[in-house]
N, C-alpha and C positions, 0 to 999 in steps of 0.2 A: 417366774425366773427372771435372773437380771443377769445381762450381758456384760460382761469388759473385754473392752478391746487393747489389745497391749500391739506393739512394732512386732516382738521375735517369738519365737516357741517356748522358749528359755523360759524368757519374761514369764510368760503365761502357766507355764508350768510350775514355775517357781509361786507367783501368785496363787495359783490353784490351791496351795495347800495350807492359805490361810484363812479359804471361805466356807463357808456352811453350801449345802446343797443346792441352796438358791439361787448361787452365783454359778455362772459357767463364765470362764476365759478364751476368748479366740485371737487369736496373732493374724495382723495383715501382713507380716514379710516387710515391715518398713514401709515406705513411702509408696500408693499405690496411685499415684496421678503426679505429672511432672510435666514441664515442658516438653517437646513433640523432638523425636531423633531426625535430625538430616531436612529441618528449617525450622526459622529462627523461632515462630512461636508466640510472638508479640507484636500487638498492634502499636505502633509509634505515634500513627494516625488518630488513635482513638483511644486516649489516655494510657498507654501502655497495659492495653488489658490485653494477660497472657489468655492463650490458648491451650489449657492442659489436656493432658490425654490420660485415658489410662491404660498402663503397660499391659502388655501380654502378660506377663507373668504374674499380675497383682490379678487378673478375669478371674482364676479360678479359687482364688481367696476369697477377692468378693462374693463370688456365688457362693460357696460354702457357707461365710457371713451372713449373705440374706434367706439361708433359708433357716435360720434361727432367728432372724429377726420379730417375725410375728407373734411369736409365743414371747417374747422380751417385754417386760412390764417397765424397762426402765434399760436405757443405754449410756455405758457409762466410756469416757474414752478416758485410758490410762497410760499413753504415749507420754515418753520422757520430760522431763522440765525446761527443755531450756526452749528456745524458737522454732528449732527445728522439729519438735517434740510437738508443740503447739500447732505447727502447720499440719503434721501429719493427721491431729486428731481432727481440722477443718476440712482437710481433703479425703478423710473419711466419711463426713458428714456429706460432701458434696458428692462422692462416687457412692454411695447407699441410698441418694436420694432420702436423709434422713433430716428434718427439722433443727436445725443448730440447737433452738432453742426449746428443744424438747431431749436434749442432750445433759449428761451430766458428764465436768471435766472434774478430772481428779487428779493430784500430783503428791509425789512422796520424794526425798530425797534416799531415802533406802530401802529393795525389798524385804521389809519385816513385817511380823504378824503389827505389830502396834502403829508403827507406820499405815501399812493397808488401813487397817483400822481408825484411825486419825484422820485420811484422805476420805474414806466411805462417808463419814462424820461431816467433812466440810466440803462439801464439793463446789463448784463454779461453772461459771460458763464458758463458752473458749474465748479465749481474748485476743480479739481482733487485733490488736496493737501490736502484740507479738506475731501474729501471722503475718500482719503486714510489714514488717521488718527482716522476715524471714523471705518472704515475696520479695521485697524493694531486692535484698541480694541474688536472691535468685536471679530476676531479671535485669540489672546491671550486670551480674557477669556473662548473662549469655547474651546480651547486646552489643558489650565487649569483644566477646569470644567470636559471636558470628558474621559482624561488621567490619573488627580488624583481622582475624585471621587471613580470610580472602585475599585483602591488600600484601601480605605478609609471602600467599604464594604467587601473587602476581611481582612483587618487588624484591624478593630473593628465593625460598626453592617452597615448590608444593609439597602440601601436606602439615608444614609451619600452623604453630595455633599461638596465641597471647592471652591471657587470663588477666584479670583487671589486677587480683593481689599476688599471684604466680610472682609477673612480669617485675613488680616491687623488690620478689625475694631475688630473682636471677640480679637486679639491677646488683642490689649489696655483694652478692658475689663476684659478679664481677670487677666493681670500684674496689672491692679487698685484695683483688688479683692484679687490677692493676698498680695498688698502692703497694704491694710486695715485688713489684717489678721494677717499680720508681724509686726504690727504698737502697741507699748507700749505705753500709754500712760504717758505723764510725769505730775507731781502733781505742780502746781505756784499758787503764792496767789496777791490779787491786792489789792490796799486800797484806797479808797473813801471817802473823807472829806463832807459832808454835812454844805455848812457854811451861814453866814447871814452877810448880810450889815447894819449897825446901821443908815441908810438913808433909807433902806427900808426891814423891818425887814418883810413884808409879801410874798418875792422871795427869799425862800433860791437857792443856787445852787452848783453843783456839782463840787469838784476837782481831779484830781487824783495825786499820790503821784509818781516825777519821778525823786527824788534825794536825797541820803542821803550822807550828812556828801563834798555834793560840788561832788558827782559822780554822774552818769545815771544808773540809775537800770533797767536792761535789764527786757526783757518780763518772762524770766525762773529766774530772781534774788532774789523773797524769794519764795523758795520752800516749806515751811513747815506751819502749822498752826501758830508755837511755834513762828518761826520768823515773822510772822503776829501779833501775839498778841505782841511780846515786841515790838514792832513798836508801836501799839496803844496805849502800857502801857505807854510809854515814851512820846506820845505826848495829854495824858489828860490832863498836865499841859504846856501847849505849848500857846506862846501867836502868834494871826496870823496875819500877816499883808500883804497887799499888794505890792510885791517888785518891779514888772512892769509890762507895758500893752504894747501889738501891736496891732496898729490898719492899718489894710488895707484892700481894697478893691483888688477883683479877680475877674479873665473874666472867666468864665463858655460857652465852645465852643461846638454846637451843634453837634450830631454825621454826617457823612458821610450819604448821600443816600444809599437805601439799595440798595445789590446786591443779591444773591440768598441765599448765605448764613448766610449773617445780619437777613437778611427777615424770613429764619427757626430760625434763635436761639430767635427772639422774639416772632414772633409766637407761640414757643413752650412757651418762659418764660411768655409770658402777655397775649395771649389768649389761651392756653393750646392745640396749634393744633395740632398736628403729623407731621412731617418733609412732608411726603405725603400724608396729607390733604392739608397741606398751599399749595403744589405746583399744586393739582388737583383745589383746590380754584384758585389759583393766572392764571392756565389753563384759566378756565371760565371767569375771570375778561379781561385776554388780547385778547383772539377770540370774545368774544363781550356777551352784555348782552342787552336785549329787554327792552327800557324805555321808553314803553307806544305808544305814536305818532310819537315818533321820532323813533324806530325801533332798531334795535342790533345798540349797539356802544364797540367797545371797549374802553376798562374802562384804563388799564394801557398800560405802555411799556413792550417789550419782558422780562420774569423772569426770562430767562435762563442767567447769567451773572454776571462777575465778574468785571465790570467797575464802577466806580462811578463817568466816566463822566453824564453830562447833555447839553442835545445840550442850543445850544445858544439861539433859539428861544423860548424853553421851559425854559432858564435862565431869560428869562425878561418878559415872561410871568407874571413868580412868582414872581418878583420885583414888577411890577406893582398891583399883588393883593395884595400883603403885602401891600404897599402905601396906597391902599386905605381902604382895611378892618382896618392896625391896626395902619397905620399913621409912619411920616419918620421917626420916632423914633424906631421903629422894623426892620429898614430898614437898612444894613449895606452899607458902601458909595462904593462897590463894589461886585459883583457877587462875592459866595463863589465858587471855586473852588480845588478840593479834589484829591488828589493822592493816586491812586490807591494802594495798598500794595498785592494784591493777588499774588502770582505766576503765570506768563504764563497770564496774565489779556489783554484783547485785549481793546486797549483805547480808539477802534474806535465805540465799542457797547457802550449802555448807560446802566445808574442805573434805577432800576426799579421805577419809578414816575406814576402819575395818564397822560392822554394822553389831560385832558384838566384842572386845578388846580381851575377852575372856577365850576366845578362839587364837589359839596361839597359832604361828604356824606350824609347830612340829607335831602339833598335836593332829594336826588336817593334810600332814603332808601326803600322805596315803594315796588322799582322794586328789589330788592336784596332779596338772602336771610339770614339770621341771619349771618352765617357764611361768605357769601360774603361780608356783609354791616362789618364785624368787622376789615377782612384784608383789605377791601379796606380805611375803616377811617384810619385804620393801618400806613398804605403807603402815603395816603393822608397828615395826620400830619409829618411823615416823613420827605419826600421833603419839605412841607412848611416848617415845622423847620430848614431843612440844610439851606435857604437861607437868616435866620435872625435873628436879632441882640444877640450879646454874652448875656449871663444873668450876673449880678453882684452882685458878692453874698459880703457881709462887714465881714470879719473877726474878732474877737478878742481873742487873747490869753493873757491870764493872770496868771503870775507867783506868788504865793502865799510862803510866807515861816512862816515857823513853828518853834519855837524857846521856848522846854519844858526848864524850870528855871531848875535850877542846873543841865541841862545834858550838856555833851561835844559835843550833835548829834545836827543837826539841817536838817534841812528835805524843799523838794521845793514840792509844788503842782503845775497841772496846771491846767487850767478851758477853755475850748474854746467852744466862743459864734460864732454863725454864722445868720446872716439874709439878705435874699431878698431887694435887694438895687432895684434891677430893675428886671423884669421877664425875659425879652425878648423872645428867641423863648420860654420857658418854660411856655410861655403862652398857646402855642401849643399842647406844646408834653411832656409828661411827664418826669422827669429828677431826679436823684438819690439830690436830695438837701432836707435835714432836718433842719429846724429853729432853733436852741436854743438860746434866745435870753437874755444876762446877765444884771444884775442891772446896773446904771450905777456907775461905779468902778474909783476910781483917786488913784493915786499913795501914797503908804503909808498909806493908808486907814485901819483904824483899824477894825478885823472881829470877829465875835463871830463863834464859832463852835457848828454845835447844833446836829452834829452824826458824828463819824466814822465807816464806813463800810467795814469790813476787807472779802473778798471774793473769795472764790475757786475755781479753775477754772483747767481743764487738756487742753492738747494737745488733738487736734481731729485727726484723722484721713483721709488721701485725700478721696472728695468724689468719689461716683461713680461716673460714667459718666449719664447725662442725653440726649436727644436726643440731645439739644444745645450745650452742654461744647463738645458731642461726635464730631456733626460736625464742632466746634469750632477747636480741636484739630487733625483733617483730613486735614480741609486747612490748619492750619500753620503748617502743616507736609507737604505738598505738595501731600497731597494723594487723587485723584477724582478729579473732577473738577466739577461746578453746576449743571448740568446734572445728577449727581451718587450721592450725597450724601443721596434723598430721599431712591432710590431703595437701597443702602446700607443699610441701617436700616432698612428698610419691610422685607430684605432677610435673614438678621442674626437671625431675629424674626421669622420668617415663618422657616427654619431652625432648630428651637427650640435651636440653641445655646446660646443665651442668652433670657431672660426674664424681663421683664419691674415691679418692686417691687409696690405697695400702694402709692409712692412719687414717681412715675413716673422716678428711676433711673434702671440702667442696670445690673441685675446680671447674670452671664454665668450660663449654666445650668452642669449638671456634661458631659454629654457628649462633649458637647461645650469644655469645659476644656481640657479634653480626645484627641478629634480633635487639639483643638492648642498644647496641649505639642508634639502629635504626629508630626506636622508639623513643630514648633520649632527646633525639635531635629534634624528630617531627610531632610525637604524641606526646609531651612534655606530663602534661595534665594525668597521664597514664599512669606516668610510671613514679611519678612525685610523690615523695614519703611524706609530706606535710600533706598532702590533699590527700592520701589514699587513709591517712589517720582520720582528715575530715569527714571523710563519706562515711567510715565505720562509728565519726559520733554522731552522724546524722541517723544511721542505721539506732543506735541508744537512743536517739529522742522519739523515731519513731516505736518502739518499742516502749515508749512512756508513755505514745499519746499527744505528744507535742508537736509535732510539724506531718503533716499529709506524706505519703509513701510517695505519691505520682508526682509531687512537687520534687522531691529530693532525685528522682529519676530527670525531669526534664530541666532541672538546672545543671546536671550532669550532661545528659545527651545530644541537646540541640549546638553546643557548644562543636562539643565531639564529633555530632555528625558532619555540622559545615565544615570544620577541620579535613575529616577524612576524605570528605569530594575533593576538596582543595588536592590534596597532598595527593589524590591518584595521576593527578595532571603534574605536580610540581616532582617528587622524587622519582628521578630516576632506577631502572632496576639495576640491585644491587650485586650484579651478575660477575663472577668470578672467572679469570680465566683460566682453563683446566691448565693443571703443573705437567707439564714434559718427566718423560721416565726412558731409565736407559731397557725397560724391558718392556717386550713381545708378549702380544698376545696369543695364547695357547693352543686359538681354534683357526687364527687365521695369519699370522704374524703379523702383524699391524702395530705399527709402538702402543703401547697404553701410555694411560692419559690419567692423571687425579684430578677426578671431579671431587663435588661438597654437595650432598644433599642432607636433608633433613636429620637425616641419622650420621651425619658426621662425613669424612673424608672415604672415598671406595677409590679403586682400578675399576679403568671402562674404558674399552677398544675405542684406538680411534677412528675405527672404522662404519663406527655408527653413523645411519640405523640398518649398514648392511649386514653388520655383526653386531651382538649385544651382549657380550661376554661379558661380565665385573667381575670382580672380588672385592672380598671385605678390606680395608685396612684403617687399623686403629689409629685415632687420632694421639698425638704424643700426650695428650693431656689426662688420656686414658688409661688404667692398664690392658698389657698387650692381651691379658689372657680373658679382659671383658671386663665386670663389675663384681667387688667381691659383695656378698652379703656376709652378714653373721650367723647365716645358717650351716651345720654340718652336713654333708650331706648326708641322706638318711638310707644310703645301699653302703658305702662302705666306713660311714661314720669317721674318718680321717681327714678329709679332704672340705673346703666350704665349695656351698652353692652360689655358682657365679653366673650373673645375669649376661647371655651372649647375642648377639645377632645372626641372623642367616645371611644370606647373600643380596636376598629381598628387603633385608631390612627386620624381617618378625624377630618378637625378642622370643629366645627359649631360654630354660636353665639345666644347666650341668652341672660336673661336678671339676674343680679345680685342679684335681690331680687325671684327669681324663690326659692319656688314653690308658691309664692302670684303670680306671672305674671309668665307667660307658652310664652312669646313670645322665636320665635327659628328660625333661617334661614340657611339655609348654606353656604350661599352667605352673605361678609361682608356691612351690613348697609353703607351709605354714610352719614348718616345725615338730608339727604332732603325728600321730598317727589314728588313721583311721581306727575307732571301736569296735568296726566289726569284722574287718581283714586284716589291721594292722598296717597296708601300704600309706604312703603320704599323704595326710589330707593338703588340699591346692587351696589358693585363689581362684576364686572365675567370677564371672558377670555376676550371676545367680547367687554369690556367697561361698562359703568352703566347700570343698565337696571332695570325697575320697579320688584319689588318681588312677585308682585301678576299674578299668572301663565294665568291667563284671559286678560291680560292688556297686548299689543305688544309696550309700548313705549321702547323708546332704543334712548342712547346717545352714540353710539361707537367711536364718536370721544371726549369725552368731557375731553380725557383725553390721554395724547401724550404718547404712547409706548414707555421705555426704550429698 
């Protein structure tokens, strides 16, 4: 008998059904040894060797694990591709008391029967390189974490924590908040010809005005009403004619396949999912999902990834159903192939695709649920579209000129028509192309005017960041890598440093602010986007084998540490003075007072500590009614679930329209429903798990531990 060890049950289950009897699959539940809860766990002293432990909740996995081990003629570890994946199957070996190197590692980019098969074929050993890369981060952030936190409650309020690549993402939020607060608007006017063709006097169409007098008028070039209207004044008596046309046609080229990070910034833009929903979604999709008679399949390739290769065999796969569903005319006379632009991209992983392109999704919608059936069309039309034909869009632009009698000015407009010549993959997948489709126009062609529309317009301001432009602006900073970009955003949110507005963008909260200028000023090195890019190529080289793990940590820390001695003695604490209120307290009449702790602005007697009375009150930066998510609630399906707080601070969630719906959990909704009661499965420590405290389902694997 031979053993595989996989992270989830999923995993394993889905595996299971492409082995012979010889194989059996068991699931550790993820990660079952980790740095120690409530201290730090690392010797600084003694080349930063951690101290792992293993969890309560991994004991009884292991044991199950080892009592199949003796009968095992061969153990094979089947834990994900990327580092993370890598450390788990080392920390396997080290909690089994098992010989590395009597170990076989095996890795697949997708649960398929040929895949398994391919991996069984070439197996390895575990690679040190990637573990110790996966280590170096682990123990930077919690050296981070557990070193600066403490200063954080000693020098503005307890319970404050800092994260090494967090604290990077709060920083950009908040310099965007304040660059929108700095930000004047400037006043510019635009002007719009409404005109007709005496050939077809029932399509008038639009021009805009982009030269006077033979120059180019820049976007800020009439700034005032006044010079808006003597424009208009000058050109009532203006005769118009047509002074040239271009006509061409343009290739409109599909996007790239996605990668981890493509995949959240749409996700969020076109089906409004959470950076970590899509990724617990896109979980489910690739460890397998149950399709009736045929049993768990997994549905895509591995999501952890920053490659936009596509293997070859999944390239002509898609060739071939393009041919035949939409004929050779969608069909480009060569495999597309895409070059990668990530940082640190390994070319040898692939882009995230469905694991057979023949699995439609209408065809599986049955077995899915709502949210699975939407990333997976998602990603389905995706890859289809990366592999076929450009769309051709017909342009036309047309120069109009304006020539009012007895003025010395004369003035150009332009008009540009665009339409669909051909769709090609935008047959697919949807694509930013809007039609405007012009009369037909010839040269010289005399035009009547039948409005001018003189109109105001300011300078906006840079937006916020949303969860997509954020992790847009992390990779092409070099900051995270696929792996971290979810958990970054759930922690600065959970954190209460920043807060998510009504349009779904990021405003910091005052503490949050507090927190970064504080580390701006004194922990520079922290929170610096050139150097937190550096540590992450330092983190790739160790991953190649290039530079020692413990080096890359103590050129980091010894710095950091004498820094942070310093700075206990040098900053003073950043203590606020409570804000005066014209109201009483309830239990004793004593004014209240607005204090700031961690979780944002409250009412607190000022009679403390003879009275301890608080209440909650929301910070302006927040909405009044808590944090909206994008989930419905799942008792009266009208209202979202919004993340609130108690009076303590605990966050619970509700429902939006409360007090018409009373639903309340304290464990965050998932969206779905339990399979064998129906009530909401939750978030918790342990993984999903039904809400209804009579019901024992539980998915502790259905979701990979950062």
């Amino acid at each position: 008998m031979n053993l595989i060890i996989v992270e989830s049950p999923t995993k394993a289950k889905t595996i299971q059904r492409f082995l012979s009897a010889d194989f059996i699959v068991r699931s550790s539940f993820g990660h079952v040894r980790d740095l120690p809860k409530g201290k730090i766990g690392v010797d600084t002293e003694n080349n930063f060797e951690p101290k792992y432990v293993v969890s309560i909740a991994a004991r009884k996995k292991l044991a199950e694990i080892k009592k199949v081990l003796p009968k095992a003629k061969k153990v094979i570890l089947a834990s994900d591709e990327d580092r993370e994946g890598e450390a788990i199957a080392w920390h396997l070996t080290q909690a089994l008391d098992i010989d590395k190197k009597e170990t076989e590692r095996i890795v697949f980019h997708e649960i398929t029967k040929s895949a398994i098969d391919k991996a069984l074929q070439n197996p390895r050993k575990i690679d040190m390189a990637l573990v110790n890369a996966q280590q170096a981060r682990r123990i930077l952030d919690r050296l981070v974490g557990y070193e600066l936190s403490p200063f954080l409650w000693k020098k503005v309020a307890k319970g404050l924590s800092a994260g090494r690549v967090q604290s990077v993402a709060v920083r950009l939020i908040v310099e965007r908040e304040r660059e929108i607060q700095a930000f004047k608007p400037e006043e510019y006017w635009s002007i719009e010809a409404l005109l007709l063709s005496l050939k077809d006097a029932a399509n008038p169409f639009s021009a805009s005005l982009i030269k006077q007098n033979d120059k180019a008028i820049p976007k800020l070039g009439i700034k005032t009403q006044g010079e808006a209207q003597a424009i208009v004044d000058d050109l009532k008596t203006a005769d118009w004619q047509v002074a040239s046309l271009e006509q061409k046609d343009t290739n409109k080229y599909p996007a790239p396949p996605f990668v981890t990070s493509t995949l959240q910034q749409d996700a969020v833009n076109k089906l409004h999912f959470s950076a970590k929903q899509t990724m617990q979604i896109a979980q489910q999709l690739y460890e397998g999902v149950a399709l009736g008679k045929e049993g768990s399949v997994g549905l895509i390739t591995y999501m952890r990834t920053d490659s936009t290769n596509l293997a070859q065999e999944a390239l002509s796969t898609i060739g071939k159903y393009i041919l035949d569903n939409f004929g050779k005319d969608y069909l480009p006379e060569g495999a597309r192939i895409y070059k990668t632009k990530s940082k640190g991209a390994q070319e040898a992983h692939e882009a995230i695709r469905p694991t057979n392109i023949t699995l439609e999704p209408n065809k599986i919608k049955e077995y899915l649920t709502p949210q699975q059936f939407k990333l997976y069309d998602l990603i389905w039309r995706r890859t289809l579209a990366c592999q076929m034909a450009n769309a051709v869009i017909g342009t036309l632009a047309v120069d109009i000129k304006a020539q009012p009698s007895g003025s010395k000015n004369n003035y150009l407009f332009r008009a540009n028509g665009s339409q669909i010549k051909f769709d090609g993959f935008l047959k697919i997948y949807e694509g930013k192309v809007q039609e405007n489709i012009l009369p037909a126009l010839t040269a010289e062609e005399k035009l009547d005017l039948k409005e001018l529309k003189p109109d105001q317009h300011f300078t906006q301001p840079p937006a916020r960041y949303s969860e997509a432009s954020l992790i847009k602006a992390l990779e092409a900073e070099g900051i995270g890598r696929p792996s971290t970009y979810a958990p970054i955003i759930s922690t600065i949110q959970d954190r209460n440093y920043v807060n998510k507005n009504e349009d779904r963008k990021f405003a910091p909260t005052e503490i949050g602010i507090t927190v970064n200028d504080l580390l701006v000023e004194h922990f520079p090195e922290v929170v610096d986007i050139k150097f937190t890019a550096h540590i992450e190529e330092d983190f790739d080289r160790i991953a190649e084998g290039a530079i020692a793990w413990t080096e890359v940590l103590k050129e980091f820390y010894e710095p950091f540490k004498k820094n942070l001695t310093a700075k206990y003695e040098e900053v003073k604490k950043q203590k606020k003075e409570p804000e005066k209120t014209d109201k009483v307290c309830p239990k004793c009449g004593a004014p209240l007072l607005i204090r700031t702790s961690r979780f944002g602005k409250f009412y607190a007697c000022s009679a403390f500590p003879k009275c301890r009375h608080t209440a909650s009150l929301e910070e302006k930066t927040t909405n009044q009614n808590g944090q909206i998510t994008e989930l419905f609630c799942p008792k009266c399906v009208e209202g979202k679930v919004v993340a609130k707080r108690t009076k303590r601070g605990k966050i619970f969630y509700g429902c939006s329209r409360y007090p018409d719906c009373d639903f309340a959990l304290w464990d965050k909704p998932t969206g779905q429903k339990c399979p064998k009661c129906s009530s909401p499965l939750v978030e918790s420590k342990g993984g999903i798990k039904c809400s209804n405290k009579e019901c024992d389902y539980k998915e502790k694997g259905a979701q990979k531990i950062e």
